[in-house]
DSSP file (Angstrom, degrees, kcal/mol; ACC not computed):
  #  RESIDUE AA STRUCTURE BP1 BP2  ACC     N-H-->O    O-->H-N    N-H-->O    O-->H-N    TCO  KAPPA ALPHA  PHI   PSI    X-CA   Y-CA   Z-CA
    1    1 A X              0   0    0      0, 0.0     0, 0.0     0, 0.0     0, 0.0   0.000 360.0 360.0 360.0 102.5    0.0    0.0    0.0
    2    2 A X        -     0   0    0      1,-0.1     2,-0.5     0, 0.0     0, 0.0  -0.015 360.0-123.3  -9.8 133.8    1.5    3.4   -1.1
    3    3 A X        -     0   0    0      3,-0.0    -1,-0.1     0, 0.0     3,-0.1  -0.976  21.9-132.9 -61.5 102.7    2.2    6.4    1.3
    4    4 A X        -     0   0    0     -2,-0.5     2,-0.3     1,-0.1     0, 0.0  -0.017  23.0-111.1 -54.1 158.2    0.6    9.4    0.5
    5    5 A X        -     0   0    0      0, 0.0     2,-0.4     0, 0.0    -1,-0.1  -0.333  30.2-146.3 -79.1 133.3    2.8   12.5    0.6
    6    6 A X        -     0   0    0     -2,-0.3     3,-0.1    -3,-0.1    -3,-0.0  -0.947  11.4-130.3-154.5 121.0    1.9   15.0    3.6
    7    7 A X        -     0   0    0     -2,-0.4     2,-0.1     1,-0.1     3,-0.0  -0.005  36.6 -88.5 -43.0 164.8    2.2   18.8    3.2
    8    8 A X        -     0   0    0      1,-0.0     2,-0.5     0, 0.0    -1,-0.1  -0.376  56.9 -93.9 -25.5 132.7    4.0   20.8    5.7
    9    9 A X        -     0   0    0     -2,-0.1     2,-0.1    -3,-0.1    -1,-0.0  -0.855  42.2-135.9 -84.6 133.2    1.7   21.9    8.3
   10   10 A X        -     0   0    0     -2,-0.5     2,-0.5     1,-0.1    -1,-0.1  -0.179  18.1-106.5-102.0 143.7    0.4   25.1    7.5
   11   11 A X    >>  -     0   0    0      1,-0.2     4,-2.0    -2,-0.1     3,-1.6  -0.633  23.5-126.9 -91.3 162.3    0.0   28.1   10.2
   12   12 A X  H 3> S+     0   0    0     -2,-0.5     4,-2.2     1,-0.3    -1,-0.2   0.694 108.6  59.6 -59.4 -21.8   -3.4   28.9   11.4
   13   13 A X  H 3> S+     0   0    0      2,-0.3     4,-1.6     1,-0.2    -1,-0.3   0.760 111.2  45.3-109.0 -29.8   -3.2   32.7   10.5
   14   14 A X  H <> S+     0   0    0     -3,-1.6     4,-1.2     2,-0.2    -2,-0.3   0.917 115.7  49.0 -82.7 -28.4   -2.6   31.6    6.6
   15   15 A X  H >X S+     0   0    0     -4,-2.0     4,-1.9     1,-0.2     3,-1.1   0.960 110.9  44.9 -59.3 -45.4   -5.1   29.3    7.0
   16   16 A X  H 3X S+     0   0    0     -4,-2.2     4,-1.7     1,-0.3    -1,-0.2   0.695 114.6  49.6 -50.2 -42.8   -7.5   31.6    8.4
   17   17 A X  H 3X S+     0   0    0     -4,-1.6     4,-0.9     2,-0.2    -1,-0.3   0.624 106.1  53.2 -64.0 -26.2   -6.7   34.1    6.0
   18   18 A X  H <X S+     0   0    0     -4,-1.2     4,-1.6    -3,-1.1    -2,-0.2   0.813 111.9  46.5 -80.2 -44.0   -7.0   31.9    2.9
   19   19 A X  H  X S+     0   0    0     -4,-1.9     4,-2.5     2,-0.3     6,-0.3   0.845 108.6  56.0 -86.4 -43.5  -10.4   30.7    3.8
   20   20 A X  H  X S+     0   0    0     -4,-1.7     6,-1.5    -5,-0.2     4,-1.3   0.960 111.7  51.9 -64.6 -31.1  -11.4   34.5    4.7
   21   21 A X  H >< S+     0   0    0     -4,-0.9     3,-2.4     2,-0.2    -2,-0.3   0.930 110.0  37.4 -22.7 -97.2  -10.4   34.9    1.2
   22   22 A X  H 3< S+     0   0    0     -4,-1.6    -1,-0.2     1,-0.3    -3,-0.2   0.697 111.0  60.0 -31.1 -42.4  -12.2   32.3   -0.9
   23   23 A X  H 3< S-     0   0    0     -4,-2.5    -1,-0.3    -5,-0.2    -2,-0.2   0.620 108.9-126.0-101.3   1.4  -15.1   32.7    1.0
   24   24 A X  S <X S+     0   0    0     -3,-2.4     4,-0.7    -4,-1.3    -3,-0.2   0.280  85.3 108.5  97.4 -18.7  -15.3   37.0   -0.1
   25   25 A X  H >>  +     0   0    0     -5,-0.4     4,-3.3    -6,-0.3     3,-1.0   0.932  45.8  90.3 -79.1 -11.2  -15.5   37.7    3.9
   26   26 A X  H >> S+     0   0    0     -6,-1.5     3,-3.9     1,-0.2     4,-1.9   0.873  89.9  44.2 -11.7-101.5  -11.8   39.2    4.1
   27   27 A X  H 3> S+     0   0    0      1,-0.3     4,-1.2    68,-0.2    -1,-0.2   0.636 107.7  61.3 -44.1 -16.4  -13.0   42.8    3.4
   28   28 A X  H <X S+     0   0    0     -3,-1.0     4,-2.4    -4,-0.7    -1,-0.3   0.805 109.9  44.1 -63.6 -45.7  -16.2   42.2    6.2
   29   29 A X  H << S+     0   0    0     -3,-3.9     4,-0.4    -4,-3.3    -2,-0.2   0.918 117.4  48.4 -87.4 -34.8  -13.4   41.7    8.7
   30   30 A X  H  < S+     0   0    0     -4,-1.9    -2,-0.2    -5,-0.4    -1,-0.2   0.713 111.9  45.9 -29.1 -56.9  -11.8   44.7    7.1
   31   31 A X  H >< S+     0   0    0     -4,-1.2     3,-2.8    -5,-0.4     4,-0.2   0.875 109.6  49.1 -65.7 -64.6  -14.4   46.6    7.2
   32   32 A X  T 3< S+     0   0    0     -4,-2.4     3,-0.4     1,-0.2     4,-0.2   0.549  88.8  83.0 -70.5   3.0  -15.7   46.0   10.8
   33   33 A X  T >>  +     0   0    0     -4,-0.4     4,-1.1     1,-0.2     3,-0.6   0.614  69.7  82.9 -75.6 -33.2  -12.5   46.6   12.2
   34   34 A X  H <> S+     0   0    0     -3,-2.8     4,-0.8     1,-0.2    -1,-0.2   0.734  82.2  67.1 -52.5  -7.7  -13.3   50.3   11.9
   35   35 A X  H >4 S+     0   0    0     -3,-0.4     3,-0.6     2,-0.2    -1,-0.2   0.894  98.2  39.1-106.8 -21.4  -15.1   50.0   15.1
   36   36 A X  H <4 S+     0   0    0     -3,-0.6     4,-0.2    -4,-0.2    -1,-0.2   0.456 116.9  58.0 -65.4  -5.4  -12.5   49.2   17.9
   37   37 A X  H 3X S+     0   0    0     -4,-1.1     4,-0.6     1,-0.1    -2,-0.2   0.444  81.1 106.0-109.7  19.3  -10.7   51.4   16.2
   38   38 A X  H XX S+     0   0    0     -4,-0.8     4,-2.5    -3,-0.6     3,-2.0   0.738  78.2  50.6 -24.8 -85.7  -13.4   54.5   16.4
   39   39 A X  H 3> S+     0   0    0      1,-0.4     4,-1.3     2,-0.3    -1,-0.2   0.822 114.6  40.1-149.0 -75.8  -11.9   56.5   18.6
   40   40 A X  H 34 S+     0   0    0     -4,-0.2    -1,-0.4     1,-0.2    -2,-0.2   0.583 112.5  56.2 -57.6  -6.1   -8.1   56.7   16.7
   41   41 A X  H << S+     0   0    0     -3,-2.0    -2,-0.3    -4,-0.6    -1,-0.2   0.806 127.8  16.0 -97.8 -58.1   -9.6   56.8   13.3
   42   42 A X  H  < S-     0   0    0     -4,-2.5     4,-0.3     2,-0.0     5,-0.2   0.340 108.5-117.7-105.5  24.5  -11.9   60.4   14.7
   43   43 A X    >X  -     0   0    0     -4,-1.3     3,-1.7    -5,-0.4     4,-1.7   0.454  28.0 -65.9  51.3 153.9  -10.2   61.3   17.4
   44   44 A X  H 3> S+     0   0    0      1,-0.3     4,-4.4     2,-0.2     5,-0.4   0.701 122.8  55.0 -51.4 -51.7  -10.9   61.7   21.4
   45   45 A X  H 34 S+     0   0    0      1,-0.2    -1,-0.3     2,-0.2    -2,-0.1   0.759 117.3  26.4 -81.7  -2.7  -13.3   64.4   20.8
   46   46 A X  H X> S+     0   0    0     -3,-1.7     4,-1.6    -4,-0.3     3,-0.6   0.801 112.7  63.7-100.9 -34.4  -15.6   63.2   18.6
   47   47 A X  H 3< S+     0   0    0     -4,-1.7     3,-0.4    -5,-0.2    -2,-0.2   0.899 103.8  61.7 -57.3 -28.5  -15.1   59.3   19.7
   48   48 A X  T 3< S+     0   0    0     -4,-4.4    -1,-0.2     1,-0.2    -3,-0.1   0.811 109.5  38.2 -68.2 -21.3  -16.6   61.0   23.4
   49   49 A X  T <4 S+     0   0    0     -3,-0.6     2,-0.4    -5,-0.4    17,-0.3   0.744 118.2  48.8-101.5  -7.6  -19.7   61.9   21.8
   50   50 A X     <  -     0   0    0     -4,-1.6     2,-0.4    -3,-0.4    15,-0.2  -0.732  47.7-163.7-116.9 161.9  -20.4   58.8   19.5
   51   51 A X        -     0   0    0     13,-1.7    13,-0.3    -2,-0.4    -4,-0.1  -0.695  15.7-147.7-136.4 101.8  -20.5   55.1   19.3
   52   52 A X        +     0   0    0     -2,-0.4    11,-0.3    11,-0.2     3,-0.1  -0.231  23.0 170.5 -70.4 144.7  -20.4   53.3   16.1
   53   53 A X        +     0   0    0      9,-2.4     2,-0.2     1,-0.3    10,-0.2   0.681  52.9  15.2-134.1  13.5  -22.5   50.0   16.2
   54   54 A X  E     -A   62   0A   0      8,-0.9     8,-5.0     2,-0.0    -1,-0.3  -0.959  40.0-162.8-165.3 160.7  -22.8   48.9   13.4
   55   55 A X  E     -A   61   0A   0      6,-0.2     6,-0.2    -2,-0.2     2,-0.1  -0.884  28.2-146.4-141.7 142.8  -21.7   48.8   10.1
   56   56 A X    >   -     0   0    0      4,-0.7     3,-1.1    -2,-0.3    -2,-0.0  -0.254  33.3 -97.0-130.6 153.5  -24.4   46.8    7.0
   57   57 A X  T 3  S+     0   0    0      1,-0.2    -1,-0.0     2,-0.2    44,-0.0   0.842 122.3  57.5 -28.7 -62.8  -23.3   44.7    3.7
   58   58 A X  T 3  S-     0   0    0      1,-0.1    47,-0.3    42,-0.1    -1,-0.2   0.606 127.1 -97.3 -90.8  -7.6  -23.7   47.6    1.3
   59   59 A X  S <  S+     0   0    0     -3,-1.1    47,-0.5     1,-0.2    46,-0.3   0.550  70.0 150.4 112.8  -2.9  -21.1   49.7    3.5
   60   60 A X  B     -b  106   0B   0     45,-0.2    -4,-0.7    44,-0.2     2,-0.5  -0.268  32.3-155.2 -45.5 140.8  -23.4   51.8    5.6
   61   61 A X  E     -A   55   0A   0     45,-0.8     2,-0.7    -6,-0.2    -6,-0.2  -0.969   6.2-151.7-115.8 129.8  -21.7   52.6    9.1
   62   62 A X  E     +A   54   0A   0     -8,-5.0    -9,-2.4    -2,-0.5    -8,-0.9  -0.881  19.4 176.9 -94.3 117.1  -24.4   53.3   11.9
   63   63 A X        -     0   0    0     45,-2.2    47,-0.5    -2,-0.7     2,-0.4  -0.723  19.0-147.0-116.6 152.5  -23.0   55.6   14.4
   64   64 A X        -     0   0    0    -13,-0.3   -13,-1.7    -2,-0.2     2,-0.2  -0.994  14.9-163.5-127.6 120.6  -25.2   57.0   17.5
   65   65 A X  B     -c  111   0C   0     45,-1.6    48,-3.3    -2,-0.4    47,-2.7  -0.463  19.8-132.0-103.1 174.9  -24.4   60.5   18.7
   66   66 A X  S    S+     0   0    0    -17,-0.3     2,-0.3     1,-0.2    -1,-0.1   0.981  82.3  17.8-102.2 -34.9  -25.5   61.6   21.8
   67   67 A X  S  > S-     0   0    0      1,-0.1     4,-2.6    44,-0.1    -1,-0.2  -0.899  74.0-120.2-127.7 174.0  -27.2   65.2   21.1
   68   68 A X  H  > S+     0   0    0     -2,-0.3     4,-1.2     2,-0.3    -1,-0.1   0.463 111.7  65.9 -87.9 -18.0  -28.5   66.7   17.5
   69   69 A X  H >> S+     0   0    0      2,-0.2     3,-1.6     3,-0.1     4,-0.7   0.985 107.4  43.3 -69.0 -61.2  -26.2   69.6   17.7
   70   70 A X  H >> S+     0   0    0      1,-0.3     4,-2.8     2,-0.2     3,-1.9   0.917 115.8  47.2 -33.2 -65.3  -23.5   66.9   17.4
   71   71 A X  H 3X S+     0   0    0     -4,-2.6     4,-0.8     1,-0.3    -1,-0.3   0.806 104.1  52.4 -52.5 -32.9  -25.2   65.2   15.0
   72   72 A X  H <X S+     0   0    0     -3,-1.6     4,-1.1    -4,-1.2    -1,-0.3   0.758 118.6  45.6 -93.0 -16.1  -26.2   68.0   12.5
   73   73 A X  H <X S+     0   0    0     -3,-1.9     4,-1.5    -4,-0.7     5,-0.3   0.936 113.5  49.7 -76.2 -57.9  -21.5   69.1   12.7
   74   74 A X  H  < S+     0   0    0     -4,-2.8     4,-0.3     1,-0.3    -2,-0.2   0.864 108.5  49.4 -66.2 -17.7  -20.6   65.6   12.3
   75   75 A X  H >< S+     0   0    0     -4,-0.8     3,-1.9    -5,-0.5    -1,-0.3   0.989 108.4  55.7 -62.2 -68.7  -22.9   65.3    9.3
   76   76 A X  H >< S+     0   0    0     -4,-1.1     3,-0.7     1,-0.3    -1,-0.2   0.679 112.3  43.0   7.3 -59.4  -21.3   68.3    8.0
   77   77 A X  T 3X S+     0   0    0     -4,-1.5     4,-2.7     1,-0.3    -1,-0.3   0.098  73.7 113.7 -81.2   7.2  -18.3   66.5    8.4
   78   78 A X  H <> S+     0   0    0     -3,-1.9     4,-0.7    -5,-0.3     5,-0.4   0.824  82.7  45.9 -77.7 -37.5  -19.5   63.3    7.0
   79   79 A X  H X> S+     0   0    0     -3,-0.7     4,-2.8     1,-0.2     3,-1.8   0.967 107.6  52.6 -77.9 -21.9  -16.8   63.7    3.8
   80   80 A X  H 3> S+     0   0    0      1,-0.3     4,-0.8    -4,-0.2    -2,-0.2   0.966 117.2  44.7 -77.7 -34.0  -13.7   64.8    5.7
   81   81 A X  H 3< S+     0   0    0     -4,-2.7    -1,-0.3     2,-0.2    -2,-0.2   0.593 102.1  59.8 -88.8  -0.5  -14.5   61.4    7.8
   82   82 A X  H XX S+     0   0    0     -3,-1.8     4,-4.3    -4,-0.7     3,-0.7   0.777 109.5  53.3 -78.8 -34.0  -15.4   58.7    4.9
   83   83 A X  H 3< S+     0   0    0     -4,-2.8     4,-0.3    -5,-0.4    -2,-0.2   0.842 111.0  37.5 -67.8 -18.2  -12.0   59.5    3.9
   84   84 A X  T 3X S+     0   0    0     -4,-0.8     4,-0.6     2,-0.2    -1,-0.3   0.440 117.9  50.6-116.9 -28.2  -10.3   59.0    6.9
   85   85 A X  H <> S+     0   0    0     -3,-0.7     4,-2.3     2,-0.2    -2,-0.2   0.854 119.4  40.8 -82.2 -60.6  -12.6   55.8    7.8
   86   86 A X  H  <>S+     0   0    0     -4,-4.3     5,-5.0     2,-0.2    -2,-0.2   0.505 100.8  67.2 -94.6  21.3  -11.7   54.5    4.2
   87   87 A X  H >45S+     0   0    0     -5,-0.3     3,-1.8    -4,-0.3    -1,-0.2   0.925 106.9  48.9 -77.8 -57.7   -7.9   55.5    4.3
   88   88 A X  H 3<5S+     0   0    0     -4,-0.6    -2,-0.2     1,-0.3    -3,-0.1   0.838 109.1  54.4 -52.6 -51.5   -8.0   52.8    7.0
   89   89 A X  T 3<5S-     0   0    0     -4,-2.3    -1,-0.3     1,-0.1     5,-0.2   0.080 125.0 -89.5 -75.9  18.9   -9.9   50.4    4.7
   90   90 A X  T < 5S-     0   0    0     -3,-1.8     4,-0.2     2,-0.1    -3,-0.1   0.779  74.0 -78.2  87.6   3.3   -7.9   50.2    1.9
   91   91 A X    > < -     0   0    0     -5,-5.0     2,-0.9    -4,-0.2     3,-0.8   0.144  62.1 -65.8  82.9 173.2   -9.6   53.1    0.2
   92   92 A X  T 3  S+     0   0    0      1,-0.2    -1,-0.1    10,-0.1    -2,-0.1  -0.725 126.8  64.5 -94.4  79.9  -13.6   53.1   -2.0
   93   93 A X  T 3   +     0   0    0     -2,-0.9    -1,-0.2    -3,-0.1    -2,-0.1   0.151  63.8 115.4-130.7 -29.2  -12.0   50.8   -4.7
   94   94 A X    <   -     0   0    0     -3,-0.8     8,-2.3    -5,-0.2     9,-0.6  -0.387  61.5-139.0 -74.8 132.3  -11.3   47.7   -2.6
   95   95 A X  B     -D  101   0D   0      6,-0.2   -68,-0.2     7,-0.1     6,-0.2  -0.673  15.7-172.9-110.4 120.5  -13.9   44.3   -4.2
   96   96 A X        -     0   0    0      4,-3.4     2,-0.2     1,-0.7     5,-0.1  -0.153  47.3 -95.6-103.5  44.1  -15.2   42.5   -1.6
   97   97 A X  S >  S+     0   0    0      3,-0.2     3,-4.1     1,-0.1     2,-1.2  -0.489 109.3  53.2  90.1-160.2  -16.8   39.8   -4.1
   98   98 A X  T 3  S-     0   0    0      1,-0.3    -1,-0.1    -2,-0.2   -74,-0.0   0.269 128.0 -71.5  24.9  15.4  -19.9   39.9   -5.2
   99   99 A X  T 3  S+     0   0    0     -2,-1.2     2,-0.5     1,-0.3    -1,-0.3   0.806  94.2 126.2  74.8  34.1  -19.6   43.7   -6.6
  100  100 A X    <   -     0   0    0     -3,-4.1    -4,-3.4   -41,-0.0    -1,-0.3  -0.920  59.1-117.8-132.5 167.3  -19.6   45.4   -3.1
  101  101 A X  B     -D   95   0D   0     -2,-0.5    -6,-0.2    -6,-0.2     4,-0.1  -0.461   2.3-146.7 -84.4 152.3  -17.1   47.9   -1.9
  102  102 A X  S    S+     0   0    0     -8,-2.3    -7,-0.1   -11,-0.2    -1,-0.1   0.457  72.3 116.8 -92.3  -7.4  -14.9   47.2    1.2
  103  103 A X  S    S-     0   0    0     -9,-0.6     2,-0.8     1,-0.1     3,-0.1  -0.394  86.2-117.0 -71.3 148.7  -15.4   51.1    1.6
  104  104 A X        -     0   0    0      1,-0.2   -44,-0.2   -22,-0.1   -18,-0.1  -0.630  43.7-172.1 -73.8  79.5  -17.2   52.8    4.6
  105  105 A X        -     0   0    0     -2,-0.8     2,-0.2   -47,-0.3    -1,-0.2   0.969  56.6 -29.2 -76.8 -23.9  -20.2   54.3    1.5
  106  106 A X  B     -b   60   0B   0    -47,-0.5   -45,-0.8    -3,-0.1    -1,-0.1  -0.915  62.4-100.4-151.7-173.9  -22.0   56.6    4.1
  107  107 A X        -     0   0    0     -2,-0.2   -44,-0.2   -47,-0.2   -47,-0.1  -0.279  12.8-156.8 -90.4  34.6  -22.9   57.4    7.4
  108  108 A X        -     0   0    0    -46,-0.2   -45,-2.2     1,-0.1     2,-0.4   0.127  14.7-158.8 -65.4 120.8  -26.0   57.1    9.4
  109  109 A X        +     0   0    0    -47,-0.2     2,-0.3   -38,-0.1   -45,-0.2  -0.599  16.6 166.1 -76.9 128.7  -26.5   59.3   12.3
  110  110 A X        -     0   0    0    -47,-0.5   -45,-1.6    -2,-0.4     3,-0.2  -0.942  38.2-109.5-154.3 144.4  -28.9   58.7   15.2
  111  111 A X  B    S+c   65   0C   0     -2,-0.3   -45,-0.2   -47,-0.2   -44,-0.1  -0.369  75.8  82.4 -83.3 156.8  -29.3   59.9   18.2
  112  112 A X              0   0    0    -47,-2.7   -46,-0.2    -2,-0.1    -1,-0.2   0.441 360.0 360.0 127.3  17.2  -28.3   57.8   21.3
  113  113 A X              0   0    0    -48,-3.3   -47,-0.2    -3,-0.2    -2,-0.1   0.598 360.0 360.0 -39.9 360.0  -24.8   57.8   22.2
């Protein structure tokens, strides 16, 4: 009876990576990653008023501010901060399969920090 041939064992962090790969969720890990990293991405004084929680398939980020004054600047501020969200992500070009962006495409504000 023959002996098969056995690979090298592989480490877990290329495996792990290869598989987020193939399976198109790479940029989703990418992506959600903006959110423990809130707070260094917009800095102290904005991360105090906001909380992002969530962020949806098509690139939406939901952020909850705590009063509507807040809410109506950082809206205002809503380009300076895609760029800065999707300098972190790898810029609005990056394919996460299936024709969707790994980019941050807007913002929704609500109040409830």
């Amino acid at each position: 009876m023959p002996r098969e041939k056995r690979s090298k064992p592989e480490k877990i962090a290329n495996v792990l990576s290869s598989f987020l790969e193939q399976s198109g969720l790479a940029a989703r890990v990418d992506q959600a990653a903006i959110i423990p990293e809130w707070e260094q991405l917009v800095g102290a004084q904005i991360a105090s008023v906001t909380t992002p929680v969530m962020i949806s398939r098509d690139g939406t980020l939901f952020v909850a501010v705590r009063t509507s004054a807040w809410m109506q600047e950082l809206s205002l501020m809503e380009p300076q901060l895609l760029r800065a969200l999707n300098a972190r992500t790898g810029g609005s070009e990056k394919d996460m399969g299936h024709g969707r962006s790994a980019a941050i495409a807007r913002i929704h504000w609500r109040l409830g920090a």
